[in-house]
py3Dmol code that shows the C-alpha trace and the ligand (Angstrom):
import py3Dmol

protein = """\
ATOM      1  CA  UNK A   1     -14.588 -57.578 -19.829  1.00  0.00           C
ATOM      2  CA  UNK A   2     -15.678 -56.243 -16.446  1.00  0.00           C
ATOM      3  CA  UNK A   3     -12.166 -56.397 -14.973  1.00  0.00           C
ATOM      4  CA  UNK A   4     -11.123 -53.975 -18.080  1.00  0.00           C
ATOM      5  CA  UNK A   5     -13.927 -52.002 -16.647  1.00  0.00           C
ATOM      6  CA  UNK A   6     -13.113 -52.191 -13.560  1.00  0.00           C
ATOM      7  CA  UNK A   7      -9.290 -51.601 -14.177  1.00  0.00           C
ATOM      8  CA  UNK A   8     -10.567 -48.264 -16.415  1.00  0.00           C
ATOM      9  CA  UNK A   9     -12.919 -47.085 -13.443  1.00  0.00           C
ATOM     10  CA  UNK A  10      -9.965 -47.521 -11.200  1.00  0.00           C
ATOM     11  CA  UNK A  11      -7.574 -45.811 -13.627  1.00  0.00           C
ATOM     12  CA  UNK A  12     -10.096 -42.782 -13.679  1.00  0.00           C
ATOM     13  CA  UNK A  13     -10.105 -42.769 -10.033  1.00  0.00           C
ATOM     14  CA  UNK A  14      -6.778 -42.772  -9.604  1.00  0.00           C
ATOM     15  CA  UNK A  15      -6.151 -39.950 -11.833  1.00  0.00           C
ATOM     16  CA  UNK A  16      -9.158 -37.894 -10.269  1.00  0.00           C
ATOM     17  CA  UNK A  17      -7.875 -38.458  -6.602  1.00  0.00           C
ATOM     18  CA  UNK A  18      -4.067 -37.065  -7.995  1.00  0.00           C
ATOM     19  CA  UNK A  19      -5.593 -34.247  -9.704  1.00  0.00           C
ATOM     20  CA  UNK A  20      -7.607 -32.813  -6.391  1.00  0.00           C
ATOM     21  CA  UNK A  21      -4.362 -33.902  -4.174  1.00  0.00           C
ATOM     22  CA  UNK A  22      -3.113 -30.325  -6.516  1.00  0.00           C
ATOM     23  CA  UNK A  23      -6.543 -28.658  -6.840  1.00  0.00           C
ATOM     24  CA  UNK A  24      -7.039 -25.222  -5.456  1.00  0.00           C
ATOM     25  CA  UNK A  25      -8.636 -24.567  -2.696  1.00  0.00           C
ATOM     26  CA  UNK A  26      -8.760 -20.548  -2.548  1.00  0.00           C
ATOM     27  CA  UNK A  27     -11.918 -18.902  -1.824  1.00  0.00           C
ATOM     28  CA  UNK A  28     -13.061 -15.535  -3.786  1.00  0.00           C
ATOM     29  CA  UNK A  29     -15.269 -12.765  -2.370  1.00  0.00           C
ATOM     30  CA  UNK A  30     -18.816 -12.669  -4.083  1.00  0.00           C
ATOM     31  CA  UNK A  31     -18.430 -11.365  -7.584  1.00  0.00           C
ATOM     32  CA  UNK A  32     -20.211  -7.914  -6.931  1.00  0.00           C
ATOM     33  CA  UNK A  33     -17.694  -7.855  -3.661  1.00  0.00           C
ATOM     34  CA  UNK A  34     -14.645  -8.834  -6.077  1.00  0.00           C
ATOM     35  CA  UNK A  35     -15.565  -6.018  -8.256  1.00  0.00           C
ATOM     36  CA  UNK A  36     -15.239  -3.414  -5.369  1.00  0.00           C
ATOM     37  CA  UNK A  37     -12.133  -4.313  -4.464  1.00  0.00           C
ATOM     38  CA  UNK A  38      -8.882  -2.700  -5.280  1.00  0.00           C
ATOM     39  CA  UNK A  39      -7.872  -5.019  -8.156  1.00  0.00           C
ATOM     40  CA  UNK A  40     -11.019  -3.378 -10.207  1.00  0.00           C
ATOM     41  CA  UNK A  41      -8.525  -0.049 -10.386  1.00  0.00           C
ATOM     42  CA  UNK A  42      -5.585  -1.710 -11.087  1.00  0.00           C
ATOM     43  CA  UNK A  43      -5.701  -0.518 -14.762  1.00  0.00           C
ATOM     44  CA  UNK A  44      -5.998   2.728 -13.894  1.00  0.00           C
ATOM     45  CA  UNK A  45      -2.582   5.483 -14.233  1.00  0.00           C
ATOM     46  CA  UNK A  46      -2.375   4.718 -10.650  1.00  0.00           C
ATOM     47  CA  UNK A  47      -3.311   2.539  -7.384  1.00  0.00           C
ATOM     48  CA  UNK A  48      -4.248   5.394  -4.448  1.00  0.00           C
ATOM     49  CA  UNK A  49      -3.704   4.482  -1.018  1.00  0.00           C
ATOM     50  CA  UNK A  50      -5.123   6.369   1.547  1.00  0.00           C
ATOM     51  CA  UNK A  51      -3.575   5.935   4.969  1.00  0.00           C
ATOM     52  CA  UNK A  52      -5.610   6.635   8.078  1.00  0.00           C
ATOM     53  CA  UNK A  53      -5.498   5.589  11.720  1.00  0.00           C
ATOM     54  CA  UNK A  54      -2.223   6.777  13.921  1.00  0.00           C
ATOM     55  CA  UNK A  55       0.899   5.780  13.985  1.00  0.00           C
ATOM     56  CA  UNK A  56       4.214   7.375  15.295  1.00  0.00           C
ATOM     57  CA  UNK A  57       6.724   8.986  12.387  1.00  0.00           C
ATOM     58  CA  UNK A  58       8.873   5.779  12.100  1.00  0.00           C
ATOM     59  CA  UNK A  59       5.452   3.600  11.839  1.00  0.00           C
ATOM     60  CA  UNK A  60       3.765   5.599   9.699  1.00  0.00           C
ATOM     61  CA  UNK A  61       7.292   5.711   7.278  1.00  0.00           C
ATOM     62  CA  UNK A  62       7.085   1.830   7.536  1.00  0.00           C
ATOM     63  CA  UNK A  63       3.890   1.061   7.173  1.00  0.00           C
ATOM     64  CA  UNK A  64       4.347   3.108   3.506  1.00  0.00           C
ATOM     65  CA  UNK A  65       6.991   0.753   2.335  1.00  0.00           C
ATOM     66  CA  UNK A  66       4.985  -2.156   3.514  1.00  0.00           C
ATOM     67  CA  UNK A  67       1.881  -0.795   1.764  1.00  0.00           C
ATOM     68  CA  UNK A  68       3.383  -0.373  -1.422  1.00  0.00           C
ATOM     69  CA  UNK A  69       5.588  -3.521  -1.452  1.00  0.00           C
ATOM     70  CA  UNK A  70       2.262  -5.504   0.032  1.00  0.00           C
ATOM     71  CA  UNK A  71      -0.090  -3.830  -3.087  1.00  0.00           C
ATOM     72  CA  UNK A  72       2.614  -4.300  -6.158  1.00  0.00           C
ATOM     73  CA  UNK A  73       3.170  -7.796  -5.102  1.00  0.00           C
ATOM     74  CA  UNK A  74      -0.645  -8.775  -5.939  1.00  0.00           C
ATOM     75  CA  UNK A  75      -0.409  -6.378  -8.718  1.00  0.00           C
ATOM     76  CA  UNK A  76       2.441  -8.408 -10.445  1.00  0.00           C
ATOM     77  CA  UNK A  77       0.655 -11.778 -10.051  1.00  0.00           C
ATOM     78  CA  UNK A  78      -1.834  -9.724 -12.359  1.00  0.00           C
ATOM     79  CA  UNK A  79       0.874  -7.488 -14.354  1.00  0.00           C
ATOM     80  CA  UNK A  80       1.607 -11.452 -15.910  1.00  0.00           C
ATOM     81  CA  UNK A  81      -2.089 -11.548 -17.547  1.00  0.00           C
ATOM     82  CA  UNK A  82      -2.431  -7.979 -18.990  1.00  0.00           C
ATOM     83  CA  UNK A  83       0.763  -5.266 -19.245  1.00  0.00           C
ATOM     84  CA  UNK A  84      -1.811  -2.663 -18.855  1.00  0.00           C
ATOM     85  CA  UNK A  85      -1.714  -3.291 -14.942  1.00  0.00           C
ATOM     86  CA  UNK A  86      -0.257  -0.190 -13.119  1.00  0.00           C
ATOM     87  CA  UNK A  87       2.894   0.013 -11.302  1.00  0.00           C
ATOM     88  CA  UNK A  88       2.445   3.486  -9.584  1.00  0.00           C
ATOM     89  CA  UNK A  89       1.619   3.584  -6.338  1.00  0.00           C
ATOM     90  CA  UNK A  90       0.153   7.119  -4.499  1.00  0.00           C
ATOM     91  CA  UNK A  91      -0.214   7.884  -1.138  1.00  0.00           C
ATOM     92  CA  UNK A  92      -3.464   9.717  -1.492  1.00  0.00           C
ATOM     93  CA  UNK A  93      -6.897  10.006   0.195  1.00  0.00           C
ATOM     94  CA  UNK A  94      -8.487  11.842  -3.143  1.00  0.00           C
ATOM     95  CA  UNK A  95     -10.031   9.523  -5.378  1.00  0.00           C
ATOM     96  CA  UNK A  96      -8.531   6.482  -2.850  1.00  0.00           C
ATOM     97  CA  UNK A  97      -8.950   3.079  -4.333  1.00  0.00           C
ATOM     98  CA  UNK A  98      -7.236   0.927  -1.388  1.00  0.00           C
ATOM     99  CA  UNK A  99      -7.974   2.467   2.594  1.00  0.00           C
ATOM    100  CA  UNK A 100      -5.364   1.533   5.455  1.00  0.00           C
ATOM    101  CA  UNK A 101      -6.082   2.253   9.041  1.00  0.00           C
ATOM    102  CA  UNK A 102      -3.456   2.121  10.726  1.00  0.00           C
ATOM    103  CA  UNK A 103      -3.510   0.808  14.695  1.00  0.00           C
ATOM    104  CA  UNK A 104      -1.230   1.110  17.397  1.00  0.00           C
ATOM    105  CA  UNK A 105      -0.107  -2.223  19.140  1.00  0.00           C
ATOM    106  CA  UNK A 106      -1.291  -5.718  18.810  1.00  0.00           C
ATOM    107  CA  UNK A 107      -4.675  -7.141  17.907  1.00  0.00           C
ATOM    108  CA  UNK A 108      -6.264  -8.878  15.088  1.00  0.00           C
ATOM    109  CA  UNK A 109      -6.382  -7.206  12.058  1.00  0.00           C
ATOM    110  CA  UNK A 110      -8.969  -7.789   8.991  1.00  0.00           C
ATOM    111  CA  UNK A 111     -10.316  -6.128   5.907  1.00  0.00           C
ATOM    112  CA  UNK A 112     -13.548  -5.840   3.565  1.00  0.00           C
ATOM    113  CA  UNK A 113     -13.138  -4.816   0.028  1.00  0.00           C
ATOM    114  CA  UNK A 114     -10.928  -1.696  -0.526  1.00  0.00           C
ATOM    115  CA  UNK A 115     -10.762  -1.118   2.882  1.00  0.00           C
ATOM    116  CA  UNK A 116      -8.198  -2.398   6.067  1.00  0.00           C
ATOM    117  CA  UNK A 117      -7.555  -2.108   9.636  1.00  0.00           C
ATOM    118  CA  UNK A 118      -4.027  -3.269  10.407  1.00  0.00           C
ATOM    119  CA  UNK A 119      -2.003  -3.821  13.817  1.00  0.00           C
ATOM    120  CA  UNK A 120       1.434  -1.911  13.699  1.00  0.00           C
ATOM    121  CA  UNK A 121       3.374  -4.485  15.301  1.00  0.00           C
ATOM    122  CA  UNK A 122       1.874  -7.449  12.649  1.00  0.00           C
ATOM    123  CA  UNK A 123       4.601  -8.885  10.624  1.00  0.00           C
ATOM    124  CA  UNK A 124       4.621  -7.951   7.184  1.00  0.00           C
ATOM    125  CA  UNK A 125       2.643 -11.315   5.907  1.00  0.00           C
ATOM    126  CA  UNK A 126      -0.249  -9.778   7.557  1.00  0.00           C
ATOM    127  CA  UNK A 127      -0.072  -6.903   5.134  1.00  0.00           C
ATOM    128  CA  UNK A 128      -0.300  -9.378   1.931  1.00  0.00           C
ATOM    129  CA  UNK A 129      -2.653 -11.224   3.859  1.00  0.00           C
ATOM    130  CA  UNK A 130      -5.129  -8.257   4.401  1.00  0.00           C
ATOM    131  CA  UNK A 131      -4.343  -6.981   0.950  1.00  0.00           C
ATOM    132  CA  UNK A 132      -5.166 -10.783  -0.071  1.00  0.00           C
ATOM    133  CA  UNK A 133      -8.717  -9.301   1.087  1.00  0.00           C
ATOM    134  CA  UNK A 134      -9.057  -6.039   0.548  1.00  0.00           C
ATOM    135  CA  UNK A 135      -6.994  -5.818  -2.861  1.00  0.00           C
ATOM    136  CA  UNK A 136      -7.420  -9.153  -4.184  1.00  0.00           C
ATOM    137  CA  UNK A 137     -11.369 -10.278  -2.924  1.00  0.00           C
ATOM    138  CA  UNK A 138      -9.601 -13.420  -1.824  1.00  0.00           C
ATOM    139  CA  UNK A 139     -10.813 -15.010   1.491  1.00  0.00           C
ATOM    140  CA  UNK A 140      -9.559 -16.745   4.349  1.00  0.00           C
ATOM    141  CA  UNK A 141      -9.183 -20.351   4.065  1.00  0.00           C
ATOM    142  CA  UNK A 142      -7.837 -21.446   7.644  1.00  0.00           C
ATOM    143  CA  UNK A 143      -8.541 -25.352   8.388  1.00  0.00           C
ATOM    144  CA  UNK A 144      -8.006 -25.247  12.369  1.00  0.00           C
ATOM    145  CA  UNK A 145      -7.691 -21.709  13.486  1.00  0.00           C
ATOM    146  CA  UNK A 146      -6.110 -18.778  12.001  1.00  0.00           C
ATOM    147  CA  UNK A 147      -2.941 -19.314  10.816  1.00  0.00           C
ATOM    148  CA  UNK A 148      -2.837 -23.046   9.794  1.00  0.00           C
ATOM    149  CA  UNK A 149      -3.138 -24.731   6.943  1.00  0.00           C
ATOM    150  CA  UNK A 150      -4.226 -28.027   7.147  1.00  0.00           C
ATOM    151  CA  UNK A 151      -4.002 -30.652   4.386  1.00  0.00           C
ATOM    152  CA  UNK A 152      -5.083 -28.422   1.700  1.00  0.00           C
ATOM    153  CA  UNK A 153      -2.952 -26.345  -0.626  1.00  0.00           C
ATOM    154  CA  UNK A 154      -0.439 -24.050   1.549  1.00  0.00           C
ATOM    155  CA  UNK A 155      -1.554 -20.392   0.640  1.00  0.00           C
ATOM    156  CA  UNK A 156      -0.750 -17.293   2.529  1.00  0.00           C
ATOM    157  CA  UNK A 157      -4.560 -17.441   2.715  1.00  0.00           C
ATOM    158  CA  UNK A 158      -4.419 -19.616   5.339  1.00  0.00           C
ATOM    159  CA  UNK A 159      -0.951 -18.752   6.957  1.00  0.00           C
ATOM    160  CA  UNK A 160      -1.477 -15.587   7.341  1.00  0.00           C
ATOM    161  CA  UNK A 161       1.841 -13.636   8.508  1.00  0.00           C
ATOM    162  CA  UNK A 162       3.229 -17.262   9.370  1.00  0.00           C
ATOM    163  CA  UNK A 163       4.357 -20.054   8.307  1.00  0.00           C
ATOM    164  CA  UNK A 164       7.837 -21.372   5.570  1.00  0.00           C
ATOM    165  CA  UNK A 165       6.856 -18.435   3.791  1.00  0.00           C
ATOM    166  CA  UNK A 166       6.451 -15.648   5.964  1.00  0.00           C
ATOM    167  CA  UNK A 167       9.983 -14.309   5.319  1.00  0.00           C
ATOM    168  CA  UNK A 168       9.749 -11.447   2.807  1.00  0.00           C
ATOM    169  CA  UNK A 169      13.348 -11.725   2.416  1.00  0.00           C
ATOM    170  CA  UNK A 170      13.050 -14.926   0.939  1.00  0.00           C
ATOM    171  CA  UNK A 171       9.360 -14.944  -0.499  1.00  0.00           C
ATOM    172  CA  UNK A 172       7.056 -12.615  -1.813  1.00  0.00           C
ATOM    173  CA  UNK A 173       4.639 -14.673   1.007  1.00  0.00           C
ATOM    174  CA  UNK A 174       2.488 -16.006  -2.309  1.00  0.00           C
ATOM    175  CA  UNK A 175       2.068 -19.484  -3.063  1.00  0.00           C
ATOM    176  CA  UNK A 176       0.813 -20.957  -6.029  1.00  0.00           C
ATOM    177  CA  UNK A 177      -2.797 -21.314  -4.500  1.00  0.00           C
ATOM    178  CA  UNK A 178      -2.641 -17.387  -4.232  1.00  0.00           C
ATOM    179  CA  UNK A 179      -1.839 -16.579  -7.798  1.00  0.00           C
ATOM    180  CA  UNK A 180      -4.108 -18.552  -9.223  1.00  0.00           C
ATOM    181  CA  UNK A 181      -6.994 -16.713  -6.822  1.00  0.00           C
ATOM    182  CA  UNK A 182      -5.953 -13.710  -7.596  1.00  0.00           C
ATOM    183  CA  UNK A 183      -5.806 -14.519 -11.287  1.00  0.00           C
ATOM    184  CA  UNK A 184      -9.300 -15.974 -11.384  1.00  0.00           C
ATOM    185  CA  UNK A 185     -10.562 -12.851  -9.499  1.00  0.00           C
ATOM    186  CA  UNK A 186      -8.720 -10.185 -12.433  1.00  0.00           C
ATOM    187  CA  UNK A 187     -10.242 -12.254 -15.136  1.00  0.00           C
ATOM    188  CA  UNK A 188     -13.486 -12.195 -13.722  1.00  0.00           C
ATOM    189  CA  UNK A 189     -12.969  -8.140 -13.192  1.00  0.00           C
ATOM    190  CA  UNK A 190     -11.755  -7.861 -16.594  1.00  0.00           C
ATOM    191  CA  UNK A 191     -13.099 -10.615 -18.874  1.00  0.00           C
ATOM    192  CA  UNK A 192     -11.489 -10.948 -22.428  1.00  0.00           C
ATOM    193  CA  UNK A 193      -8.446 -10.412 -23.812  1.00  0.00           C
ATOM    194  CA  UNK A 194      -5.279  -9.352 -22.604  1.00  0.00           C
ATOM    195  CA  UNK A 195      -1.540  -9.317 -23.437  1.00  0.00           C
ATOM    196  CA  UNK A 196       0.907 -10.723 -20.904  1.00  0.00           C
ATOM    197  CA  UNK A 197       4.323  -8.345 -20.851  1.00  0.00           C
ATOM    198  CA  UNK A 198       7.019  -9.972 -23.022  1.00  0.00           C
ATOM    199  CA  UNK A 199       8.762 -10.701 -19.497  1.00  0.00           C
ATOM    200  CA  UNK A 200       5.520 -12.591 -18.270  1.00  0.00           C
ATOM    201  CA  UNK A 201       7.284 -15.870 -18.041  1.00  0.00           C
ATOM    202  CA  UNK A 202      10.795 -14.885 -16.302  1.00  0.00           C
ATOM    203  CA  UNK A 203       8.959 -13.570 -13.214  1.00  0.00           C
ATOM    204  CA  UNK A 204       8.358 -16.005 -10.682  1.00  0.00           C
ATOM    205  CA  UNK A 205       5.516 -14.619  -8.709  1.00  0.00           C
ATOM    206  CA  UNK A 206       6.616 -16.804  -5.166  1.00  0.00           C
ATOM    207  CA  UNK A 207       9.925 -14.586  -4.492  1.00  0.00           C
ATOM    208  CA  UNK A 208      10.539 -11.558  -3.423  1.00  0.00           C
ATOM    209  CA  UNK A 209       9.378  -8.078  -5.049  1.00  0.00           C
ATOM    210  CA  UNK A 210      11.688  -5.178  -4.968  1.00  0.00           C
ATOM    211  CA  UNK A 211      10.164  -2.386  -4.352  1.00  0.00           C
ATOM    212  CA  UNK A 212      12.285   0.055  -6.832  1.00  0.00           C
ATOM    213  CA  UNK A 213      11.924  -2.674  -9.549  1.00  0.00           C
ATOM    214  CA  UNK A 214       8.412  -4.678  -8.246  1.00  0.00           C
ATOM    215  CA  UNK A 215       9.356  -6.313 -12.427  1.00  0.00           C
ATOM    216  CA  UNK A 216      11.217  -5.502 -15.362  1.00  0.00           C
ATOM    217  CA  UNK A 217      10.466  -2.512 -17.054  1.00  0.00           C
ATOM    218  CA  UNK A 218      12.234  -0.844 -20.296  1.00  0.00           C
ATOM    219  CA  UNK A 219      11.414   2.410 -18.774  1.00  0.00           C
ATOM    220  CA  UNK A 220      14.535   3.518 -16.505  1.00  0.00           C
ATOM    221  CA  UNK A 221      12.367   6.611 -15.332  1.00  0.00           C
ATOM    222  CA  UNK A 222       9.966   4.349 -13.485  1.00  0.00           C
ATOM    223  CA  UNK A 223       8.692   6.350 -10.478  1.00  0.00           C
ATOM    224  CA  UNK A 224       8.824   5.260  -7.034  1.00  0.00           C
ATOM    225  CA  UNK A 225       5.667   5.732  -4.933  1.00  0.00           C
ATOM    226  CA  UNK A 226       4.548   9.077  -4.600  1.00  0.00           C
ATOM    227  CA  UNK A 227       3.459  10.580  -1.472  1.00  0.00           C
ATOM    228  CA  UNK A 228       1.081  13.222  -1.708  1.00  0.00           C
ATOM    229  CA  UNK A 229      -1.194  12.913   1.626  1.00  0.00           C
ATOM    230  CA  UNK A 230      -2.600  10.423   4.638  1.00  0.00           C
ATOM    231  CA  UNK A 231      -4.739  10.974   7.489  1.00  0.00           C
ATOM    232  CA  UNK A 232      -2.610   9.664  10.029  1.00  0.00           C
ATOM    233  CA  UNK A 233      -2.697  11.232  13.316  1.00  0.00           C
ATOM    234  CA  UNK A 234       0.873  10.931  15.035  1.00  0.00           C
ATOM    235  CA  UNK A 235       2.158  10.061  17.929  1.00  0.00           C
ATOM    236  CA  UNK A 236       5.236  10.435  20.000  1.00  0.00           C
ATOM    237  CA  UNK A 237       7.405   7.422  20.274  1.00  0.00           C
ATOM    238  CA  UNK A 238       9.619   4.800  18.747  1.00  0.00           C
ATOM    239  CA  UNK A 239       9.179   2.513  16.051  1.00  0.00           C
ATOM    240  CA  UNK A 240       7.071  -0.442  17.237  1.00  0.00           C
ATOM    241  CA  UNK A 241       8.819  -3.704  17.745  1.00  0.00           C
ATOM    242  CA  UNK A 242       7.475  -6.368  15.695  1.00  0.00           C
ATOM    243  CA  UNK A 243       5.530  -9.118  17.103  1.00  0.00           C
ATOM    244  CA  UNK A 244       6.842 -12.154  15.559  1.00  0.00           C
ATOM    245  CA  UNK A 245       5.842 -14.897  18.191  1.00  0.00           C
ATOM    246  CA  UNK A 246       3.381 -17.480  16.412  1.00  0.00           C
ATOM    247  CA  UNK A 247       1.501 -18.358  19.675  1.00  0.00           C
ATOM    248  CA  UNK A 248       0.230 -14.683  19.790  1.00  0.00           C
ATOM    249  CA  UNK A 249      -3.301 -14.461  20.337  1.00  0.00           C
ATOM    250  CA  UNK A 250      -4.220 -12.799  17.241  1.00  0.00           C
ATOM    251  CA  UNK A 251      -3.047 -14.320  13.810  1.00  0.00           C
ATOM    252  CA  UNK A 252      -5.547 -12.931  11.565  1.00  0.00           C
ATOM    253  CA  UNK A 253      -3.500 -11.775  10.548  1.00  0.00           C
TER     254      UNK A 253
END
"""
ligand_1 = """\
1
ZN
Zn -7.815 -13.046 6.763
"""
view = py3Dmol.view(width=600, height=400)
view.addModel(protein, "pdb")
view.setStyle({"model": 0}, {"cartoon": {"style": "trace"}})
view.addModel(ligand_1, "xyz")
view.setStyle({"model": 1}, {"stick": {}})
view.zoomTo()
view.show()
């Protein structure tokens, strides 16, 4: 009778220790912080952008695309919960939900909710990353620095603009740890009911978005991103070359 018991206690343990070998490990913003970031407005007609900072013409065209690539794919990951998640992105600083601010050069960039400060030559994981933040109320969950991992669930939460997934090309820089953050944080935002999109389950959230079809839509008219206004000051110059060294000094990305 007590080795049964004992051969039950171990079963359970086994079980337990595969479950949290999968568990999550992604961290959320406070609730009240969660509700003040950019994923709160995500039902609304539109998601408005405001860009700020400086940046020279080429930059400033760049940093656009990245913006709006960066911000749909979070939306999607939420698009799959509840179809009434927008797909309209404007470049606005009137009634702005998300703020970039835009800086010349290298250095480490971060976020609060709604808000961002990004390095033009950060690779464009750094822009998912900081929208992980400022868009998603997801936090950093490094294990040994910025930009590593550790033995917990890979997540572009702790990779930042780096590591198997940093090729937007390839991945939409989301891993399975980030969905279900980002998930958790929508349903806290919006509590209830929703519908999922009768295309919910043909999307996989971990590859690329394309930015003229971020998912599949039965409306051919869908409009692109609409630029209406920034407050960038520009500068002369070239396009910034892109700083795609890992040993760089700042990887928060
Ligand atoms: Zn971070």
């Amino acid at each position: 009778m007590r080795c049964l018991s004992l051969l039950i206690f171990l079963g359970l343990f086994t079980i337990t220790s595969k479950t949290n070998a999968f568990d999550s490990r992604y961290k959320t913003f406070s609730e009240s912080s969660v509700k003040k970031c950019t994923l709160a407005q995500s039902k609304k007609p539109s998601v408005n952008i405001c860009i700020t900072g400086q940046a020279t013409p080429a930059d400033l065209t760049r940093a656009k695309q990245w913006a709006a690539r960066a911000s749909l794919t979070w939306l999607r990951a939420m698009k799959v919960l509840d179809k009434q998640v927008t797909r309209q992105i404007v470049f606005t600083c009137e009634d702005k939900h998300l703020t970039i601010n835009l800086k010349p050069g290298g250095g480490t960039s971060f976020a609060s909710p709604s808000v961002t400060t990004i390095y033009l030559t950060r690779p464009y994981g750094t822009w998912t990353h900081e929208l992980g933040h400022a868009l998603a109320g997801l936090s950093d969950t490094y294990q040994g620095g910025a930009g590593k991992c550790g033995s917990q669930p890979q997540s572009l939460m702790c990779w930042g603009a780096y590591g198997p997934r940093a090729n937007p090309e390839e991945w939409s820089t989301l891993w399975p740890d980030d969905i279900k953050g980002v998930q958790a944080n929508f349903k806290k935002v919006f509590p209830g009911n929703s519908e999922s999109p009768d295309w919910a389950s043909s999307v996989e959230l971990e590859k690329p978005l394309a930015l003229e079809e971020p998912w599949p839509s039965k409306n051919l008219n869908d409009p692109e991103p609409i630029l209406k206004d920034d407050r960038v000051v520009l500068m002369k110059g070239p396009a910034s070359e892109i700083d795609y060294d890992e040993d760089t000094e700042s990887i928060d990305l």
